[in-house]
N, C-alpha and C positions, 0 to 999 in steps of 0.2 A: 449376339443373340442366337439361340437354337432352337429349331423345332422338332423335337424326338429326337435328339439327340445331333441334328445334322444341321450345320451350320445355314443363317439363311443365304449367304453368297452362295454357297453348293445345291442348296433347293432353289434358287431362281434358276441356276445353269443349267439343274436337269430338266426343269421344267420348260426351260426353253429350247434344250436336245427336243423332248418328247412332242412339243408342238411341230418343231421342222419337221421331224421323222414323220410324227401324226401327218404332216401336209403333204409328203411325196407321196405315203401309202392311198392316202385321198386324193391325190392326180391321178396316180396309176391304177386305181379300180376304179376312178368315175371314165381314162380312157377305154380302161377294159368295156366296161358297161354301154358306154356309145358307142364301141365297135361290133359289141353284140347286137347292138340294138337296134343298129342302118345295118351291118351286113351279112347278119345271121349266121358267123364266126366266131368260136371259142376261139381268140388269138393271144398261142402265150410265146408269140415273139414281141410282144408289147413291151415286156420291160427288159428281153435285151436290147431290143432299136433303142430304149432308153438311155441302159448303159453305151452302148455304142456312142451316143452323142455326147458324153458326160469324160466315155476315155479317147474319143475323139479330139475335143476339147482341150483337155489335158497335153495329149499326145502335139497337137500344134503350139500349145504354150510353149511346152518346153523343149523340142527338138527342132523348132522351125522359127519361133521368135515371134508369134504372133501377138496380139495385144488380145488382154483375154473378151474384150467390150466384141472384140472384131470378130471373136468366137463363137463371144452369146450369140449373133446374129446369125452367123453362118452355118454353125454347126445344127440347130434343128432345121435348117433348108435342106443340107445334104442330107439329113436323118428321115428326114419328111421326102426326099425325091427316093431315097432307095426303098420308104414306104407305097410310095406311088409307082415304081415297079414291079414290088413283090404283089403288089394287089393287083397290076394289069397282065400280069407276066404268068402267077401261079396260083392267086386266090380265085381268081375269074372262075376258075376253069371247075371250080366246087363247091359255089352256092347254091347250088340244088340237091346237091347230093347230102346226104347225113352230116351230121354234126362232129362226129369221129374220124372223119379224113378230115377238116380244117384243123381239129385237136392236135392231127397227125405231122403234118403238113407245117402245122406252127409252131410245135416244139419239134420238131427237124431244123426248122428252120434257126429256133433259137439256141438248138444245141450249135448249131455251125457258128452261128453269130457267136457266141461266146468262147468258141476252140479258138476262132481267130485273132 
């Protein structure tokens, strides 16, 4: 059976690529959106702490032998403590000030995260 032309096995698959994709892009702007929202920070190291935990993950699977269950847990803990640093260590220090030094300050911060 075809719908326009495209088989329906091939339209269930994309349709269920486009809902997964659809659901990260809606994690990653409803966290943007709450970090704007408590601490009046355009923060766009947000989605490389994302990827950071995702090639983190990865990087323990297959170079160290971890089990990936042992991952899911641990990896947004580390992700989440080195988030709990940069907000005591370098966010702190520019909630009062303009909205273009956090801008600043966050894609610095997520150009580094991603060289590394």
């Amino acid at each position: 059976m075809e719908i326009l032309g495209v088989s329906l096995p091939g339209l269930m698959s994309q349709l269920l690529l486009g809902l997964v994709n659809g659901s990260f892009y809606a994690i990653l702007s409803l966290g943007l959106a709450v970090i704007f929202g408590l601490l009046n920070v355009i923060n766009f190291a947000h989605g490389a702490l994302f990827m950071l935990g995702a090639v983190s993950t990865w990087m323990a699977m297959n170079y160290f032998g971890i089990n990936y269950w042992v991952m899911l847990l641990v990896s947004p803990l580390l992700v989440g403590l080195l988030g709990v640093l940069i907000e005591r260590f370098l966010l702190r220090w520019i909630y009062r000030l303009d909205h273009l030094y956090g801008l600043l300050l966050t894609l610095g911060l997520s150009l580094l995260i991603e060289g590394l």
